[in-house]
C-alpha positions as a printed NumPy array, in Angstrom:
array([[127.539,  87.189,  86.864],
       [124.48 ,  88.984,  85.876],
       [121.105,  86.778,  84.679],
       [120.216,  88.941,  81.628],
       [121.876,  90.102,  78.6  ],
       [124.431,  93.023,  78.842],
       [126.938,  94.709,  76.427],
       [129.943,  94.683,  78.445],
       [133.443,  94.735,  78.112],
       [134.609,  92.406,  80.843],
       [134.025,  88.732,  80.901],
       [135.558,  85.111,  81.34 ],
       [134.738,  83.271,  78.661],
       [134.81 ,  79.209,  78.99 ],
       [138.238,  79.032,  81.364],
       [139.569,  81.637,  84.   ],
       [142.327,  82.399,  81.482],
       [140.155,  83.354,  78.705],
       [138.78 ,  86.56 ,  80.388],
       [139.077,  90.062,  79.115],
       [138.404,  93.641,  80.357],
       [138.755,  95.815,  77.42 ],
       [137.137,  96.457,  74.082],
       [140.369,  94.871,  72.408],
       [140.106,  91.881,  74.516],
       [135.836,  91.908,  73.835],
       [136.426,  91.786,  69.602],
       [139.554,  89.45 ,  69.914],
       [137.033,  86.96 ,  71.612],
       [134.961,  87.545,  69.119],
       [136.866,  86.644,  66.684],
       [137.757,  83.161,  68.192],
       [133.887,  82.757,  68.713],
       [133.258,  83.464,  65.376],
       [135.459,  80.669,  64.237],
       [134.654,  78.015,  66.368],
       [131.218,  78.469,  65.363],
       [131.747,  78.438,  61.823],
       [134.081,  75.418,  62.154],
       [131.349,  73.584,  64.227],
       [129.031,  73.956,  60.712],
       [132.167,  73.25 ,  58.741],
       [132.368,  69.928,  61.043],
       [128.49 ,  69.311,  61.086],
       [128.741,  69.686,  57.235],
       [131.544,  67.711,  56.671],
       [129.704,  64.19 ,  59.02 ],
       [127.037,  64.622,  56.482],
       [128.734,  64.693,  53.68 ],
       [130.911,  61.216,  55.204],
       [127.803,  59.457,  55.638],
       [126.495,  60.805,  51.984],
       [129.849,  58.67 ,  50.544],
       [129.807,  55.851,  53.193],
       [126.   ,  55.098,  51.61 ],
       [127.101,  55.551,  48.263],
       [129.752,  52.827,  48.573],
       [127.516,  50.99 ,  50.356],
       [125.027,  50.759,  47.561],
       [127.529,  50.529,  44.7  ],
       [128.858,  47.129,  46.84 ],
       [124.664,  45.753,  47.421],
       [124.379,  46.316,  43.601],
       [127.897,  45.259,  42.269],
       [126.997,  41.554,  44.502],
       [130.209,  42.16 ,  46.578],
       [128.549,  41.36 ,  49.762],
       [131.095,  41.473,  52.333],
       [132.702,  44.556,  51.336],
       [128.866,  45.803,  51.553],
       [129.16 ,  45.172,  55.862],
       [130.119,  47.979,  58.12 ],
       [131.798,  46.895,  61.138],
       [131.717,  48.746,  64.593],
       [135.162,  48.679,  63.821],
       [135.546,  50.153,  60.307],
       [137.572,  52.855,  59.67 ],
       [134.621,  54.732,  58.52 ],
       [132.311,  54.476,  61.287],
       [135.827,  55.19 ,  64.017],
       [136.024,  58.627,  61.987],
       [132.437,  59.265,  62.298],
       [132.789,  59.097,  66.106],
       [135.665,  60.67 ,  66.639],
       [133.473,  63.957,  64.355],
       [131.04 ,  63.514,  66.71 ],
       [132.662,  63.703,  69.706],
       [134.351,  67.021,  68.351],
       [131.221,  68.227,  67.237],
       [129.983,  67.741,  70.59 ],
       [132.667,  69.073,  72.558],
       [132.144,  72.335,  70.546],
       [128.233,  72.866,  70.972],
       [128.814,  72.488,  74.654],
       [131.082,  75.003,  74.582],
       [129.166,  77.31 ,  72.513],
       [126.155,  76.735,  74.174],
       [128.055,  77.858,  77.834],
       [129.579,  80.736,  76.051],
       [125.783,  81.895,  75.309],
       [125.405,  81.609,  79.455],
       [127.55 ,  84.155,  79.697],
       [125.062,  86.618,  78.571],
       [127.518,  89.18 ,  76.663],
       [125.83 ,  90.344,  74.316],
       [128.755,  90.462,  72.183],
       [129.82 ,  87.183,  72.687],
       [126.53 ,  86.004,  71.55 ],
       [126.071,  88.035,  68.675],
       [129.517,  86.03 ,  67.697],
       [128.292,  82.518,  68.038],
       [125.275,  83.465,  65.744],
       [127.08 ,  85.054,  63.432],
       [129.479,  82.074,  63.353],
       [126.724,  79.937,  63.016],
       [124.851,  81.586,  60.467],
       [127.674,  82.557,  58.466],
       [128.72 ,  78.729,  58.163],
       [125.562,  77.634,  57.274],
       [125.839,  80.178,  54.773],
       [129.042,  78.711,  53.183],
       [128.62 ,  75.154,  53.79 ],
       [124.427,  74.787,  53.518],
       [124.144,  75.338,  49.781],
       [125.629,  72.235,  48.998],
       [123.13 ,  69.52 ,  50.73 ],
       [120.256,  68.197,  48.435],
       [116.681,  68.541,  49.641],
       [118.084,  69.906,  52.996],
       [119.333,  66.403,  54.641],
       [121.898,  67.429,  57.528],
       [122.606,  65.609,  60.261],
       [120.013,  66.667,  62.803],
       [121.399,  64.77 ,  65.629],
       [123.262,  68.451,  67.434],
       [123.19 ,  68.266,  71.199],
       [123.054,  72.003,  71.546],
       [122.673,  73.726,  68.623]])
């Protein structure tokens, strides 16, 4: 595997099954990349917006004086569907972030694309800019 970027049409990306040696196999792989980029902002996006609500309830209970509806528990539905985003979210920037070690230059040009075009569709909809900030890789 070379150190520096090259534009080639042979690579393994992630597994020893996913590998390719044609142009076909380069911009079906692509493809894939694209979307698992643009679902990893789709999934980024969506967290946010699950703690956005999670607060807003939260708030709504403090003010209405129901105070134990107001606790969060380790427990709580809410915070077990948080985790299990997170762990996806995390499973996917590892992966992205390896398939950017494999120094294709058109598998990276995929992942930013991916990534920018998500941003794209899901970004416009946060006030003031508050995402989670948390990413491991990305």
């Amino acid at each position: 595997m070379e150190m520096y970027f090259e534009f080639s049409k042979r690579s393994t990306v992630l597994f020893r099954q996913w590998a390719f040696n044609s142009y076909g196999g380069l911009a079906g792989s692509m493809v894939g990349l694209f979307a698992m980029a643009f679902g990893f902002e789709a999934i980024r996006f969506y967290r946010a917006h699950l703690l956005k609500e999670a607060l807003i309830i939260r708030k709504r209970n403090v003010a209405s004086g129901s105070g134990e509806s107001a606790q969060l528990t380790i427990m709580s539905k809410a915070h077990l569907v948080q985790t299990l985003f997170h762990g996806i979210q995390a499973i996917f920037s590892y992966m992205l972030m390896l398939v950017f070690m494999t120094y294709n230059g058109g598998l990276c040009i995929a992942v930013v694309l991916g990534l920018v075009c998500g941003y794209f569709v899901f970004g416009w909809k946060v006030p003031n800019g508050n995402i989670l900030t948390e990413d491991c890789c990305a």
